[in-house]
Each structure stands twice: as C-alpha cells, then as structure tokens.
C-alpha positions as CSV (number, residue, x, y, z in Angstrom):
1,X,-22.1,-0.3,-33.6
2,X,-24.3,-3.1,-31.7
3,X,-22.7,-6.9,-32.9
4,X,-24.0,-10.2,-32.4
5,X,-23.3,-12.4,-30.1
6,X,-23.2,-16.1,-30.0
7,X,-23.8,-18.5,-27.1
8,X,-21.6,-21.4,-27.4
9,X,-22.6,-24.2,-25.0
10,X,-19.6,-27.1,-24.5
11,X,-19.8,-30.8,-22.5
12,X,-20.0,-30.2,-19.1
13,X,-18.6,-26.8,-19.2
14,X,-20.6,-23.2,-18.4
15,X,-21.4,-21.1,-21.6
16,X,-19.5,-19.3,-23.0
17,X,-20.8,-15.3,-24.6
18,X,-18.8,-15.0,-27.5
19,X,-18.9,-11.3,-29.5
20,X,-18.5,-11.5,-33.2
21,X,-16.7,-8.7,-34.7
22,X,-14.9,-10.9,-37.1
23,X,-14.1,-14.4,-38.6
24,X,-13.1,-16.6,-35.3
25,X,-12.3,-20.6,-36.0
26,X,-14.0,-23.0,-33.2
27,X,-12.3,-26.3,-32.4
28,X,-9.9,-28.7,-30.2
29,X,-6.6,-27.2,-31.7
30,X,-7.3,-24.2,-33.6
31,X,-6.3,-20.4,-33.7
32,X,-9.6,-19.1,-32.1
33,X,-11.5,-20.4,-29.7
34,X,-10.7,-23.8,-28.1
35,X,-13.2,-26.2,-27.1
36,X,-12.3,-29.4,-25.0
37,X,-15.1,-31.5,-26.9
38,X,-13.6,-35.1,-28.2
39,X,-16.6,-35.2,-30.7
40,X,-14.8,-32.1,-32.4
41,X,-12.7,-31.6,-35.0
42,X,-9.7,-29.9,-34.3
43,X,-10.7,-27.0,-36.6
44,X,-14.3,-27.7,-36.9
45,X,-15.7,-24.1,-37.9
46,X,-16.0,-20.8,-38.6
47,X,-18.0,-17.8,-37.2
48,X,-17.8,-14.7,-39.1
49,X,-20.1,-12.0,-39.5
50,X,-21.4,-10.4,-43.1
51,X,-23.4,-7.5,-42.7
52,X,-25.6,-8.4,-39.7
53,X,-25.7,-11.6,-40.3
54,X,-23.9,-14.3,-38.4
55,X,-21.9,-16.6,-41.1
56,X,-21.5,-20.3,-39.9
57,X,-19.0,-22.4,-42.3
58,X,-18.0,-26.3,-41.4
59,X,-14.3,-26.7,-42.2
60,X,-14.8,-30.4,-43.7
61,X,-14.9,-31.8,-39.6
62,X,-14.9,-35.3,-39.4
63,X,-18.3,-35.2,-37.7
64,X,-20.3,-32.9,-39.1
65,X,-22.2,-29.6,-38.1
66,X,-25.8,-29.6,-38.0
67,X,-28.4,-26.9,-38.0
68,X,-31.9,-27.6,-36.4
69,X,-30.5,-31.6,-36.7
70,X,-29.5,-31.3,-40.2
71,X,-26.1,-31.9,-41.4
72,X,-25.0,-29.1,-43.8
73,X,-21.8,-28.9,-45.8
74,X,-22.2,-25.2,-47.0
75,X,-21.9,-22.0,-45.3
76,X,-25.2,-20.4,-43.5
77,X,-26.9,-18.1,-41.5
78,X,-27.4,-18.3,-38.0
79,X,-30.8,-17.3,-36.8
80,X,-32.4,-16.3,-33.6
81,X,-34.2,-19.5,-32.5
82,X,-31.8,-22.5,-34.5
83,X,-29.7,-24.3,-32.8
84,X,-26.1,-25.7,-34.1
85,X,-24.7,-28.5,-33.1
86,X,-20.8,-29.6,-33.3
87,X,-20.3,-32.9,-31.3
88,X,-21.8,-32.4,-27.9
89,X,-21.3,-28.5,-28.2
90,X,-24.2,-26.0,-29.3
91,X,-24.4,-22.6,-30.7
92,X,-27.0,-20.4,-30.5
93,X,-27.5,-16.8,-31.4
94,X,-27.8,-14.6,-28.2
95,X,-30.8,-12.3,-28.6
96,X,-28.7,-9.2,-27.4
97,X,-26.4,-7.3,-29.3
98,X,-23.5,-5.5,-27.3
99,X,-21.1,-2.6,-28.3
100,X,-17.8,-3.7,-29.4
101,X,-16.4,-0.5,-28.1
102,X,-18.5,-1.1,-24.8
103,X,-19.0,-4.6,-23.7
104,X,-22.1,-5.5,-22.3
105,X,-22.6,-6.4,-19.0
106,X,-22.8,-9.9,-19.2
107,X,-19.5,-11.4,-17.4
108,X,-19.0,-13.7,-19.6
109,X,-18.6,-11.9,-23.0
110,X,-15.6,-11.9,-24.9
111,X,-14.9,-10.6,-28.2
112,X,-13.5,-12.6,-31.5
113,X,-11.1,-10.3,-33.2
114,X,-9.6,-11.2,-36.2
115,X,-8.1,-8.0,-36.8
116,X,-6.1,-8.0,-34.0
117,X,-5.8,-11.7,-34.3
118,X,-7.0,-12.2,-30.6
119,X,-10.3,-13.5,-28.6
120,X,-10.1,-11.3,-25.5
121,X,-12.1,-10.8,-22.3
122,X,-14.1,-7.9,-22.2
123,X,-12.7,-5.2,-19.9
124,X,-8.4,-4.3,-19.3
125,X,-6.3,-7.1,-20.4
126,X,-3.7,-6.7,-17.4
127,X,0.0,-4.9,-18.0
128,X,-2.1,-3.8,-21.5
129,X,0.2,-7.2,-23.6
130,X,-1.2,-8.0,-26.7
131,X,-2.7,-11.6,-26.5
132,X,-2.8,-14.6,-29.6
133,X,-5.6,-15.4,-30.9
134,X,-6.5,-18.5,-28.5
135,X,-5.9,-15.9,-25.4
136,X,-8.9,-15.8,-23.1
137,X,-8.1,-13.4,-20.3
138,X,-10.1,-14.6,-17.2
139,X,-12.9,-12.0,-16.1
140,X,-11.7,-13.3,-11.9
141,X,-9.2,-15.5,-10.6
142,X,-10.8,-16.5,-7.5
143,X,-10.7,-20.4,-8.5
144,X,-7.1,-19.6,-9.5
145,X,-5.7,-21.7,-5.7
146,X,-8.4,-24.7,-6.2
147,X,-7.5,-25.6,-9.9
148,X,-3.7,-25.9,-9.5
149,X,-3.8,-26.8,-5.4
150,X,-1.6,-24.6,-4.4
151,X,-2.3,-21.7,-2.0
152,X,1.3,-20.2,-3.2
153,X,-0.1,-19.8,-6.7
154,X,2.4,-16.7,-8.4
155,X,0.9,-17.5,-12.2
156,X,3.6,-19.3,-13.3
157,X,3.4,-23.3,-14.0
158,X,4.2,-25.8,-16.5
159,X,1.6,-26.7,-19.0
160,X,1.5,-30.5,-20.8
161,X,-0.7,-31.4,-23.9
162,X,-0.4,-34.9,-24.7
163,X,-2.3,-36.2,-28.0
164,X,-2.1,-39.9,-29.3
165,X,-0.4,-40.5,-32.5
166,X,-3.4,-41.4,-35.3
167,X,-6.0,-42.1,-32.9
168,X,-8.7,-41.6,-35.4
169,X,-6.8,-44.6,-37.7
170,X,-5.9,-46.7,-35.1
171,X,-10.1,-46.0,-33.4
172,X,-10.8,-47.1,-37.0
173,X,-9.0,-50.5,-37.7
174,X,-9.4,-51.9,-34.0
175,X,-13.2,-51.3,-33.8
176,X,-14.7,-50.0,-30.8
177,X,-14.5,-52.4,-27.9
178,X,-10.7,-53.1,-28.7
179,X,-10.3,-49.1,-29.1
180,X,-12.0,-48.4,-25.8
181,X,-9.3,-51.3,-24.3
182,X,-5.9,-49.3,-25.1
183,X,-7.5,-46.0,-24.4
184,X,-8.9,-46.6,-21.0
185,X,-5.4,-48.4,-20.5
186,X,-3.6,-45.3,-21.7
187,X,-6.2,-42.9,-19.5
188,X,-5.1,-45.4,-16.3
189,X,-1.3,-45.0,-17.1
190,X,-1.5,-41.4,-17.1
191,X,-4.1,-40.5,-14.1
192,X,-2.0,-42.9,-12.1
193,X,1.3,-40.8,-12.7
194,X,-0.5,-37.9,-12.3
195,X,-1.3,-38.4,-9.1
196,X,2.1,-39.6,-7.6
197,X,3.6,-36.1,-9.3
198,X,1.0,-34.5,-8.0
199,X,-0.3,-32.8,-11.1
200,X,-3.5,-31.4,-12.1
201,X,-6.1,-32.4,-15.1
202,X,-7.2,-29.3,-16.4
203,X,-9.3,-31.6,-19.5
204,X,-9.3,-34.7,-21.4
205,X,-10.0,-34.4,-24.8
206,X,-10.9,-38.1,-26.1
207,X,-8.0,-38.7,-27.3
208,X,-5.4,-36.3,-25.2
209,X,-4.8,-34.9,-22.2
210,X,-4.0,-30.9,-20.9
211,X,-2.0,-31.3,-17.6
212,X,-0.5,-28.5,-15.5
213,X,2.2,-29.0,-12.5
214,X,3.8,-26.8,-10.4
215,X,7.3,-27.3,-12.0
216,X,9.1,-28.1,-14.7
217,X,11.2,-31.0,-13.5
218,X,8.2,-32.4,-11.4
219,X,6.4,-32.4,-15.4
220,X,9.0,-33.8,-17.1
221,X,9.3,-37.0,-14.8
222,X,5.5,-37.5,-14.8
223,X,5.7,-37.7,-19.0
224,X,8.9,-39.8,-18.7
225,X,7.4,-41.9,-16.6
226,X,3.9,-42.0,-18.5
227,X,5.8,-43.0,-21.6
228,X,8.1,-45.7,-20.1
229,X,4.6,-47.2,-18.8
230,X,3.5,-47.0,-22.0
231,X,6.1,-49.3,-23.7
232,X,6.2,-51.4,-21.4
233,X,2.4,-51.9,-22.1
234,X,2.6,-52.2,-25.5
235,X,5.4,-55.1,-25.1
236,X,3.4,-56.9,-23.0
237,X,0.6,-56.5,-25.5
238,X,-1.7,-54.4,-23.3
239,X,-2.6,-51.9,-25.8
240,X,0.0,-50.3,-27.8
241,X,-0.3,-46.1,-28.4
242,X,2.7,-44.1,-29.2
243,X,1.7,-40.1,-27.7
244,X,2.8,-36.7,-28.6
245,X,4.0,-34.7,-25.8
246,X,4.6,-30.9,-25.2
247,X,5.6,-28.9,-22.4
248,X,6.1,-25.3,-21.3
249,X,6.7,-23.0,-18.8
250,X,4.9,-19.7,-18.1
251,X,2.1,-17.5,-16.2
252,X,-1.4,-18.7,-17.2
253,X,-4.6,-17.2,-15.8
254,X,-7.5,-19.2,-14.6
255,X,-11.1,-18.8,-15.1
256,X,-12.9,-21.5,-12.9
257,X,-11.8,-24.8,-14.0
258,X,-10.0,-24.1,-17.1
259,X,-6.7,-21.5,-17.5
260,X,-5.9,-19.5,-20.3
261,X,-2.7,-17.4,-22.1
262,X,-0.5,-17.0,-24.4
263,X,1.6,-19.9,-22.5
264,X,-1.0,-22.3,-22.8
265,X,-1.7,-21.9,-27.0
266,X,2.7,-22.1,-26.6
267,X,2.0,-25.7,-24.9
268,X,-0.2,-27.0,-27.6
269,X,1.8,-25.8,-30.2
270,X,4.9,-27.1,-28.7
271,X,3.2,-30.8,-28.4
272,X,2.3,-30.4,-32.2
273,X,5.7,-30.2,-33.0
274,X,5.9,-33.8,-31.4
275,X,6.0,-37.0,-32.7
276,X,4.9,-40.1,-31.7
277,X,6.7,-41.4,-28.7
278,X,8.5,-38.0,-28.2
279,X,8.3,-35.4,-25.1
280,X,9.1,-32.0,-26.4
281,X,10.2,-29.4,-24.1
282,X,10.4,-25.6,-24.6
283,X,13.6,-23.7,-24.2
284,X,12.6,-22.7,-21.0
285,X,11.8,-25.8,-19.8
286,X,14.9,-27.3,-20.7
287,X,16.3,-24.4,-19.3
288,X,14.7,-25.2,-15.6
289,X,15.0,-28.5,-15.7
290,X,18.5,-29.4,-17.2
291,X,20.3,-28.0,-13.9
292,X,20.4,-31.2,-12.0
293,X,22.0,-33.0,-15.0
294,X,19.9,-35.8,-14.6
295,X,17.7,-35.1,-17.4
296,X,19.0,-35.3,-20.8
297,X,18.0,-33.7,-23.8
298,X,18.4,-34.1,-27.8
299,X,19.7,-31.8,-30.6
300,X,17.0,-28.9,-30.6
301,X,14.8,-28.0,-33.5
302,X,14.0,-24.9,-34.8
303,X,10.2,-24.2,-35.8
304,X,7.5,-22.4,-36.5
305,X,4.7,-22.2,-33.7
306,X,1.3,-21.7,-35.3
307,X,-0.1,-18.1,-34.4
308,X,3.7,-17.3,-32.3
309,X,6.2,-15.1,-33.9
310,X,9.2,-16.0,-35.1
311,X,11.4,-19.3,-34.5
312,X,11.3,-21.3,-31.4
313,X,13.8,-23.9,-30.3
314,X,12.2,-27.2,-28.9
315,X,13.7,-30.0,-27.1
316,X,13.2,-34.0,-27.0
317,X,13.5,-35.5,-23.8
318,X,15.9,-38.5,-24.1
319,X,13.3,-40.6,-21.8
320,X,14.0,-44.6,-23.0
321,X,16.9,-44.7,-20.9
322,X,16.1,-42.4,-17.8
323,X,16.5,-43.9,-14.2
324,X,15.9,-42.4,-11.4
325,X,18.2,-41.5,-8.9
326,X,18.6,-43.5,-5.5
C-alpha cells in the first residue's frame, strides 16, 4: 500500500519527508516528532491518516495553525497544493506516495508509526533496538565529529535541556521589551558558560536550550555554574528567571546539525521532571559524576518518564552551595 507523505519545513532547518502510516503528534516537547520552533506549542498537532486522506488536528496551541493563512480550530484535510503553517514551520503534502513496506528513495523519509509507537528512519535501525516514539535514526553520520567537536566521537555524551520556568506568564506580565531584557540576559549567561566548558548548542528553542558535552561532570558544572549566574542576576535585579534543568548520559546519533535517540527524548523528559531552579540528573549521571565527591546530590525521586517504561530514579544537584576546588 502507497501512503502519503508530508513535507514538513522548520526555521532554518532542511525538510524533513515524513511518512504517515498513523497518528504522529508534531511539537517542541511531544511524543512524535520534535520541532525546535519557539513559535510552537509544545504539542501543537496531529497528523493522522483516514482512508487516503491526510487528517490535520490543532491540539488547542497557543498560536494557532493555519491553512492557506486561515486559522482553523477543527480538524481537516490536507490537500495537494495548501500549505499549513505552525509558527515559522510549514507542511505540505508531498505529491509522491511511497511504500511503507519499501521506503522510497528519497533520503530523507521517515515513517510515523503509532503502532509501534516509533518515528523511524527508513532503512535498518542499527543492532535491530526498538526505538520511542521521538527516535529519529540518522540516514549518515558523517557530521557526527563537527557537531560535538570531537574527532574521538564513540556515541556516547551527556545531553542538557534547559526550559525557563512560566516563560509564557512571565513574556506576558513584563511586556516585550522588558521580556526580551531577562532573556537575552539568560541567553548571555548560558552561551558564556558554554563556551568555558566547552559544550555544544545543538538548538535554542525561545525559551530553552538543548546542550550536549562530552561528559557528565564537565555538564554538570556548566549548569551549576549557569544557575549560580543566574541568582546572582536576579539579586542584582538584572532579570530574574528560575530554569528547569535535565541531564543524561547515553549514545545519540547525529544527522547534520541535530542528534537523535532514545537518550535524547530521556534528556527532555528528565528536565520535565525539573522544577524551577533545580538541575536534575539521571541515575547514570549521578553515577559518573558522584566519584570525585565533590558534587553532591539530593534524596532521589522516583517517576514516570513520558513514552519510557517503567520507573526512573532522578537526582537534584545540590548547586547553591557548590565551590569549586583550588
């Protein structure tokens, strides 16, 4: 059976093919696929096919979809020719249908599964692993040394979300000038520290930040340090934004400038766990990192990670009173 296939166009980003064979969510945060467009909700959609039609539903996003230019509120069908548009992002309706059983050739195709709750690359996923439902297996990993600056890239590195706390509120009640202020301020604080732990931005998402590093400890001081610069910001009155930070550990894969994997939807879920002010680390980071002793942690939590199985134990980073050695 031929299926339709959508062409979803984010900000500054290549398009993406995307293969519907069943109902896949589209958003910042979401269990399908994940689109680093601040203009976004963090579940802004649906895709979902009926018949041979192509189903579009808006999940109440803050900013609306529109069809054509028109804002619409109830579910509809995506024709050849109309264009939708969610933030800066567009979908469109490709005008060749491809096997589900045998991808097209178009490299960069991949297929929304709800059935077996996954978005995967067409072709082998490697070792044959089962992915999640944000897991985007890279069709090539030849950017794979450029994106985390390492020619001794093995797969595995420590992923950070960070996500300020009621940013849309606090956007709200300090009007835009002031609310550009604290969030170029917050932007600065965390570049800066960045750059002296020599981490990587893999996106900026408005309001947020994904960050990789090529260790756990070397993560862990950047975000103690990020918050500490930001209290001391806010006591001086410089713009005052308590973040939610998560961490993790794993192998990613990379697909030009943006990495995928199970590891990477565990990072965002980890940092949604968070709370404002808080760095929450993964067993396994805690794990890594805790050897020194320098680095202390809180009593860990046992949750639920969205789309992960079974109960995780996360870890707060006791960061108000940290000091660095020597």
């Amino acid at each position: 059976m031929d299926y339709p296939v959508i062409i979803v166009r984010p900000p500054h980003r290549s398009p993406l093919r995307l293969q519907i064979v069943d109902a896949i969510e589209i958003g910042r945060e979401c269990d399908g696929l994940l689109i680093a467009d601040p203009q976004m909700s963090r579940r802004h959609m649906v895709v979902a096919l009926r018949g041979s039609d192509v189903m579009v539903e808006d999940l109440r996003s803050t900013n609306g979809t529109f069809l054509d230019g028109t804002r619409v509120d109830m579910p509809f069908v995506l024709r050849a020719g109309s264009v939708v548009h969610a933030g800066d992002t567009t979908i469109e309706l490709s005008q060749v249908a491809e096997s589900a059983s045998m991808p097209g050739s178009g490299r960069d195709t991949v297929i929304a599964n709800a059935a077996t709750s996954s978005v995967r690359a067409s072709g082998d996923v490697p070792g044959g692993a089962r992915e999640t439902s944000i897991d985007v297996v890279a069709r090539s990993l030849r950017d794979t040394n450029r994106l985390l600056g390492s020619r001794d890239y093995d797969g595995t590195i420590t992923i950070v979300f960070s996500d300020i706390e009621s940013s849309t509120e606090q956007a709200t009640s300090m009007g835009d000038s002031a609310w550009m202020r604290v969030l170029n301020r917050h932007n600065e604080i965390i570049r800066r520290n960045l750059r002296q732990w020599s981490g990587h931005e893999v996106k900026n998402q408005g309001d947020g930040f994904m960050l990789t590093f090529p260790g756990a400890r070397r993560a862990l001081r950047c975000m103690i340090a990020v918050q500490q610069d930001l209290a001391a910001a806010e006591a001086d009155d410089q713009g005052a934004v308590r973040i939610r930070i998560g961490v993790h550990t794993g192998e990613v894969v990379a697909d030009g400038d943006d990495i995928f994997g199970r590891h990477v939807m565990m990072a965002a879920r980890v940092a949604g766990q968070a709370r404002g002010g808080e760095i929450l680390a993964s067993s396994l980071v805690r794990e890594i990192a805790s050897a020194r002793g320098d680095l202390r942690f809180g009593e860990p939590r046992s949750v639920t990670l969205k789309g992960l199985e079974g109960d995780h134990l996360v870890y707060p980073v006791e960061w108000e009173g940290f000091v660095a050695a020597g």
